[in-house]
N, CA and C atoms as a LAMMPS dump frame, in Angstrom:
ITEM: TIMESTEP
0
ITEM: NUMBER OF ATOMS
342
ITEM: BOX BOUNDS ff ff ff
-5.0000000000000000e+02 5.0000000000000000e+02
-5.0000000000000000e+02 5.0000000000000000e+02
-5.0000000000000000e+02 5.0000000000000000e+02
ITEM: ATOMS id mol type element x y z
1 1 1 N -442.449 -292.204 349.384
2 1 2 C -441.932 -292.605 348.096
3 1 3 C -442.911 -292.157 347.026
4 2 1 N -442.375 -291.645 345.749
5 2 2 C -443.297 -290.952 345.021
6 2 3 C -443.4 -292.173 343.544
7 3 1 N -444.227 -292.878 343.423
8 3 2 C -444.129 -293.177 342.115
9 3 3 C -444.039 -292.371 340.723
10 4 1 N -443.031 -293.437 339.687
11 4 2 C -443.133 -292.679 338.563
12 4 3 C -444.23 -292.193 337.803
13 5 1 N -444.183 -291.295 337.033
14 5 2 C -445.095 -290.574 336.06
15 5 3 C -444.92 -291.059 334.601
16 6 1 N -446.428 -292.139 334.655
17 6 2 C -446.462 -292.974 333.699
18 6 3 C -446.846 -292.454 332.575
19 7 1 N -447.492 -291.26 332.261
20 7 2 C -448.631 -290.665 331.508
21 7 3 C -447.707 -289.727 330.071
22 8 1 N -446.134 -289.725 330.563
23 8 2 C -445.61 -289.926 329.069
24 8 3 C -445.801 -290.818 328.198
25 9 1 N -445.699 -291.898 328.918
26 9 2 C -445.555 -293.214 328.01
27 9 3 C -446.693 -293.651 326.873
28 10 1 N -446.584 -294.482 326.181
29 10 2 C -447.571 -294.761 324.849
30 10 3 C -448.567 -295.437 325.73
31 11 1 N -449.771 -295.609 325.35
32 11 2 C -450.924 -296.398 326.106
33 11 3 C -450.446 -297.656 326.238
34 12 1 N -450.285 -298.002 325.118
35 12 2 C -449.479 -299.768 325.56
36 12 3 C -448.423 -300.177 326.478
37 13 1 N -447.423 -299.235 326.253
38 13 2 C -446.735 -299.017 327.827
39 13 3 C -447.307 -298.939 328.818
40 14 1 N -448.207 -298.24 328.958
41 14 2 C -449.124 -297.878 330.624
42 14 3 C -449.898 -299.053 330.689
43 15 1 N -450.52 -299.946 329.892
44 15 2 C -451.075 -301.124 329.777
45 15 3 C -449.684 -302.544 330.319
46 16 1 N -449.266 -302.075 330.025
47 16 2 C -447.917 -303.517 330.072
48 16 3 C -447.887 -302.925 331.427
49 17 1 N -447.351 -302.135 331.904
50 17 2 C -446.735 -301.512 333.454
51 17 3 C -447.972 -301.97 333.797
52 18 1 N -448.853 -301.553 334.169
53 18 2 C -450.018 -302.211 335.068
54 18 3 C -450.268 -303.867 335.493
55 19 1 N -450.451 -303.94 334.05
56 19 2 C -450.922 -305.46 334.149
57 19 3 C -449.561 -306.506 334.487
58 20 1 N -448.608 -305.886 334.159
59 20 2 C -447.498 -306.455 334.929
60 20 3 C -447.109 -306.364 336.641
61 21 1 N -447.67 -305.133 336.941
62 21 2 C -448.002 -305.054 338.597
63 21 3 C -449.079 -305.701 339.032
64 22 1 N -449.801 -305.93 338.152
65 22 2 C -451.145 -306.545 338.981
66 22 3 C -450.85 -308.218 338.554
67 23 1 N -450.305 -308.58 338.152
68 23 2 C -449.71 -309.911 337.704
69 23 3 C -448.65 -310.663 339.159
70 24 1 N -448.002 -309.528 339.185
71 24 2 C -446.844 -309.479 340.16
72 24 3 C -447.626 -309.931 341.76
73 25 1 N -448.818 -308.775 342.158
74 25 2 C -449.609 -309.093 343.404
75 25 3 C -450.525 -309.524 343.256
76 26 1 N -450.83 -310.751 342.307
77 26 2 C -451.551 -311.754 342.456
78 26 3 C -450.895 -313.05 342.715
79 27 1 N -449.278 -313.083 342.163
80 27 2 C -448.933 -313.926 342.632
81 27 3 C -448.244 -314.012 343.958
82 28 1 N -447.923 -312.818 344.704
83 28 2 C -447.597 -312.664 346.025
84 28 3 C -449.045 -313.023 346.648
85 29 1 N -450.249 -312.433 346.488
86 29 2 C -451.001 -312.787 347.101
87 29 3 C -451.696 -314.59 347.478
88 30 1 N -451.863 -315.085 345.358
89 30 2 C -451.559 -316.497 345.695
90 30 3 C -450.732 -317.053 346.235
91 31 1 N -450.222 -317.081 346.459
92 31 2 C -448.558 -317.53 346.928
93 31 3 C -449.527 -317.702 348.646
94 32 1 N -449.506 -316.264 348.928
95 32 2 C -449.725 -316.472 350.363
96 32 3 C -450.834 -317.302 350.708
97 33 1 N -452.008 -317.041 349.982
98 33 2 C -453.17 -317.972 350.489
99 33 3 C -452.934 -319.641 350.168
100 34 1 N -451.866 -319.731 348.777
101 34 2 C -451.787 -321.401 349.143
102 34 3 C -451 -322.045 350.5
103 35 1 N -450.011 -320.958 350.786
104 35 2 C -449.103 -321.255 352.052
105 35 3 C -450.423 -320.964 353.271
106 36 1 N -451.351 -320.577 353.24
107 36 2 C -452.232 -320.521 354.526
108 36 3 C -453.061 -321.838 354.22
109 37 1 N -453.532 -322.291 353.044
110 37 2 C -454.172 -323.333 353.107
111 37 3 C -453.231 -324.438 353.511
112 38 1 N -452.218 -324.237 352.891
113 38 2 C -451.403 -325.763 353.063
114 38 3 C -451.132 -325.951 355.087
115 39 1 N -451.047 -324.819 355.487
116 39 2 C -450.31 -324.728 356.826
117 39 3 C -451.853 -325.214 357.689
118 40 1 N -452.887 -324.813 356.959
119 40 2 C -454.404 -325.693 357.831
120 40 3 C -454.372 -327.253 357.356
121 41 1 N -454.037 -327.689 356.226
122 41 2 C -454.306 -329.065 356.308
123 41 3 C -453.536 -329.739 356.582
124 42 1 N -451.812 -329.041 356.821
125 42 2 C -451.018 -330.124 358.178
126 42 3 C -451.385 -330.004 358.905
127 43 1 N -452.199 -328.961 359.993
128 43 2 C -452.5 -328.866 361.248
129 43 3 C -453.462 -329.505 361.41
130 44 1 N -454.844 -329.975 360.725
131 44 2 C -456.016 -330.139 360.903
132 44 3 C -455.688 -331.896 360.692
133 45 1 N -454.759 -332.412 360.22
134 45 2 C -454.44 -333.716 359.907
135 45 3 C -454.36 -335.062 361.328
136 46 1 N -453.502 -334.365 362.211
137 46 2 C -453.49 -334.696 363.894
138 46 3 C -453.535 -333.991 364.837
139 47 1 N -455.182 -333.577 365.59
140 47 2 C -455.059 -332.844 365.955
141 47 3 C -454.285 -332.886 367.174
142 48 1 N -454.414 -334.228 367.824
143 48 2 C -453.92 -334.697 369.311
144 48 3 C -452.166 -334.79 369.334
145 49 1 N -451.615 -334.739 367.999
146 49 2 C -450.43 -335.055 368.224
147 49 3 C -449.39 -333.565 367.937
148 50 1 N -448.941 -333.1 368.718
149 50 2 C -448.113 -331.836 368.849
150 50 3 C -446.171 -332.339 368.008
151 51 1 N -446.163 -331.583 367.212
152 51 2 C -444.848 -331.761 366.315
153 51 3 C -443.594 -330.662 367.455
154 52 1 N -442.863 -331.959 367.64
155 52 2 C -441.59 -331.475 368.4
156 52 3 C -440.657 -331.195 367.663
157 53 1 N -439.779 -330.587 367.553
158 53 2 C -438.484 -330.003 367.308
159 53 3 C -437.414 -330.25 368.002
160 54 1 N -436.365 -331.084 367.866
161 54 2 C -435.104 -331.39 368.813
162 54 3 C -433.618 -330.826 368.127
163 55 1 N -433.545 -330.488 368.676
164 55 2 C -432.164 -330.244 367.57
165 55 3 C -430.901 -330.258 368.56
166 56 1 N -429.828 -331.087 368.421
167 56 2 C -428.555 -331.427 369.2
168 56 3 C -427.436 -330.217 368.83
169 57 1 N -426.929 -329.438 369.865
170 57 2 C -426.103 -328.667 369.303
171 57 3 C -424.798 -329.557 370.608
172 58 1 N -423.767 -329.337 369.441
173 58 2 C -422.151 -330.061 369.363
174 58 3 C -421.524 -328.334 370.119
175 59 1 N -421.161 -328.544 371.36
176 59 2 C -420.493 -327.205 371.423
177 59 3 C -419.153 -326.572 370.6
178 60 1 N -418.168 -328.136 370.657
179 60 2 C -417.151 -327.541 369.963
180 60 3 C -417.261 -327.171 368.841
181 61 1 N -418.503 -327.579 367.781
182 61 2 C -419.003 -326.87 366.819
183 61 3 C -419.097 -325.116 366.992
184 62 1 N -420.159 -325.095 367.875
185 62 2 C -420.361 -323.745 368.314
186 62 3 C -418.969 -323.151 368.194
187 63 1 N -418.426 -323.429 368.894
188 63 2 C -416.79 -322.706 369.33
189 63 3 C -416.396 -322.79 368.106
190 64 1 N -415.764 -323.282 367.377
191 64 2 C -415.24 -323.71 366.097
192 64 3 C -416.358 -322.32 365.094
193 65 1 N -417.354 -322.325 364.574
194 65 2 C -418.126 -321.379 364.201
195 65 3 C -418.241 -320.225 364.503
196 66 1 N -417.685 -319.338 365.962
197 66 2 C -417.654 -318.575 366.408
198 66 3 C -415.843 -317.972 366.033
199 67 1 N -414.909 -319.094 366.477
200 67 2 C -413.823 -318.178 366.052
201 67 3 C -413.733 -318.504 364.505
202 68 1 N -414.337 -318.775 363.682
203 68 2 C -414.293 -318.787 362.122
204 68 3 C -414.962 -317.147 361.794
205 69 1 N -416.248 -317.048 362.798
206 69 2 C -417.022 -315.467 362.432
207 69 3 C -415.8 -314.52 363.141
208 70 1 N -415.47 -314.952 364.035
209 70 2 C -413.833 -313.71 364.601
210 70 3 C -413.25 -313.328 363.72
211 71 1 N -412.814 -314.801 363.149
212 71 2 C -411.89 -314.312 361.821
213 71 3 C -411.855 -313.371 360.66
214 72 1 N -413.313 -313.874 360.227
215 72 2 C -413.593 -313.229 359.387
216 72 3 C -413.85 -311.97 359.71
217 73 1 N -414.478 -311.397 360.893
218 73 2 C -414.646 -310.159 360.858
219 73 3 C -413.318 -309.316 361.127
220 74 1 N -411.926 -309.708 361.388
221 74 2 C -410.633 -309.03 361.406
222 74 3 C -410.308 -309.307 360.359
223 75 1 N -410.315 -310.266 359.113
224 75 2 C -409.985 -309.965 357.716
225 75 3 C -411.142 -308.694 356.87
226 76 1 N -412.381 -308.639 357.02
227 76 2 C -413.52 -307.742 356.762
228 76 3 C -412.455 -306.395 357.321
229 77 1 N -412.599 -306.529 358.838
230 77 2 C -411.77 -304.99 359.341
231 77 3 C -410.395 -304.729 358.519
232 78 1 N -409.515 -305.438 358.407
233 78 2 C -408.339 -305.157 358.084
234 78 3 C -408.832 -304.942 356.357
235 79 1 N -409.748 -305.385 355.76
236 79 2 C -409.689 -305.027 354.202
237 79 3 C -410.167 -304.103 354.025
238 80 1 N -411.078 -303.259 355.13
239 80 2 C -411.455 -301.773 355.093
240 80 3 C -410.107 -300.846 355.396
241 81 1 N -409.868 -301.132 356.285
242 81 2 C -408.335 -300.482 356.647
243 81 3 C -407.244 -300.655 355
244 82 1 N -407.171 -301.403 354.626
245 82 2 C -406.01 -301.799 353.356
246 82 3 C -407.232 -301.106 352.392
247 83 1 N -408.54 -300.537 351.904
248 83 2 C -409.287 -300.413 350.814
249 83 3 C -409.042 -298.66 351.099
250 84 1 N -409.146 -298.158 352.361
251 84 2 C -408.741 -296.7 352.875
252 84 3 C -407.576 -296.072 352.284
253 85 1 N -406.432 -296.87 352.935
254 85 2 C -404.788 -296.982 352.598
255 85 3 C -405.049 -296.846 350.711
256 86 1 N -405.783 -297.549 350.169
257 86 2 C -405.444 -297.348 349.039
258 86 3 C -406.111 -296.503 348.448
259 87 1 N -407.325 -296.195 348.771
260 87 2 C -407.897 -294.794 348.221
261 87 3 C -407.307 -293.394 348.335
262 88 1 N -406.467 -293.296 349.557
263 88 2 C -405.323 -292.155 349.791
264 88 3 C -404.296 -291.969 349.038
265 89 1 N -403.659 -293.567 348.712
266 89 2 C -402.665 -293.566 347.758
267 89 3 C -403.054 -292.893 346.681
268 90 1 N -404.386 -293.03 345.883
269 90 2 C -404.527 -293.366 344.596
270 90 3 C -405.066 -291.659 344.27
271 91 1 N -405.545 -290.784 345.195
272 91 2 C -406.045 -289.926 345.495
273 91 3 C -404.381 -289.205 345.664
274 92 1 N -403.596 -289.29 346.336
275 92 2 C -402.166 -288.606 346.302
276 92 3 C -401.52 -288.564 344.617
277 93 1 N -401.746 -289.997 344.303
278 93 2 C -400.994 -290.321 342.49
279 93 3 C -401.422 -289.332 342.094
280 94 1 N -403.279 -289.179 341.722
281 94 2 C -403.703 -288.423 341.244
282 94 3 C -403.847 -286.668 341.386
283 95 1 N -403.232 -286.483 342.473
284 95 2 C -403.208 -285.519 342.637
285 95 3 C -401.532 -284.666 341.94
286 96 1 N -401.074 -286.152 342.197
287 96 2 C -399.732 -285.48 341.328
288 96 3 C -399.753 -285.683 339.87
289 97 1 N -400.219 -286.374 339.842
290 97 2 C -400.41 -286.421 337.979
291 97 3 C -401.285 -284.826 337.358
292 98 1 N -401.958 -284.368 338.213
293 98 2 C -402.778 -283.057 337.592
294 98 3 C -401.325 -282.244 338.035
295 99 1 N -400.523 -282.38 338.87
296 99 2 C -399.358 -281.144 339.14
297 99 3 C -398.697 -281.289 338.134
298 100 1 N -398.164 -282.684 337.781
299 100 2 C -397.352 -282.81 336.524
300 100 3 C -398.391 -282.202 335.45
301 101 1 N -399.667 -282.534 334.922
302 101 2 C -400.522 -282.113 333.404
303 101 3 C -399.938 -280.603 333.659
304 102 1 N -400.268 -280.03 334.685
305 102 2 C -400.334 -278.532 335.285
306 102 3 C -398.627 -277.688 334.311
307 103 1 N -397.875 -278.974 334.648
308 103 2 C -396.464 -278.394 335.093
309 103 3 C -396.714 -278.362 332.888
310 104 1 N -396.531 -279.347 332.589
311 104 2 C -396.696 -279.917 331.316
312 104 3 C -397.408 -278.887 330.601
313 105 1 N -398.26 -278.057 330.574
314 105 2 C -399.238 -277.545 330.073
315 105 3 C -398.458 -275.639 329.882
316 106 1 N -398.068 -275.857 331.055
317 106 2 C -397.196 -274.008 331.429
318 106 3 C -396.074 -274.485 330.81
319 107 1 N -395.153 -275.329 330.613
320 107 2 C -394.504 -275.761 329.517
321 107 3 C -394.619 -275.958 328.304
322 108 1 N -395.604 -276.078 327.921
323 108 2 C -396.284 -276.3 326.25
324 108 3 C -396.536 -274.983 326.211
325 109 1 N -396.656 -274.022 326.819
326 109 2 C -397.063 -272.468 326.936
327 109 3 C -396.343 -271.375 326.699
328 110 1 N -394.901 -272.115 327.714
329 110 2 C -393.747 -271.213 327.164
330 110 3 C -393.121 -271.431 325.965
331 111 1 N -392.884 -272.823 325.356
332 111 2 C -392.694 -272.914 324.027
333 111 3 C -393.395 -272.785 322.856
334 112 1 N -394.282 -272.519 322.587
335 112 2 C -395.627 -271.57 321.697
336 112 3 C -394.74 -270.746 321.493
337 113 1 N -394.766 -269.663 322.688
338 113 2 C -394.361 -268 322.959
339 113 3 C -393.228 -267.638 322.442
340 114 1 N -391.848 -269.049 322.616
341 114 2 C -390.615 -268.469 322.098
342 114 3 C -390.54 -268.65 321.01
């Protein structure tokens, strides 16, 4: 990836672009080191006690969620199929509308002439 070529720009431009990138990865970077501190002083809080995770899954949920994603992906398929269908259509119209300008135009051509 090639970055842009800043060195048209007015100095104050090249000043704003910078300090706006370096603004930008300081706060990605803070960001990350408060999420590393915070993630040591839950851990360091108990050390003897290990945090479980349980989570109950309902199958007929599952099932129920699964043919809802079916669904949707044969309405997704079928609206590519119907978005095709209509780009052909619209691509045929247009193709007859330039035959008609065409036809229209060699007609405006012969009546000039007579």
């Amino acid at each position: 990836m090639q970055f842009p070529d800043l060195s048209p720009l007015p100095i104050w431009a090249q000043v704003l672009v910078y300090s706006i990138f370096a603004v930008s990865l300081a706060v990605i970077i803070g960001m990350a080191r408060l999420g590393l501190i915070q993630g040591k002083k839950a851990g360091a809080s108990e050390p003897g006690k290990a945090e479980v995770a349980a989570m109950v899954v309902d199958s007929s949920a599952i099932r129920a969620a699964t043919a809802a994603v079916e669904g949707l992906t044969v309405s997704i398929t079928s609206l590519g199929v119907a978005t095709k269908a209509l780009a052909e259509q619209q691509k045929a119209t247009a193709d007859e509308l330039d035959s008609v300008r065409e036809e229209m135009r060699i007609h405006r051509e012969i009546s000039r002439r007579s």
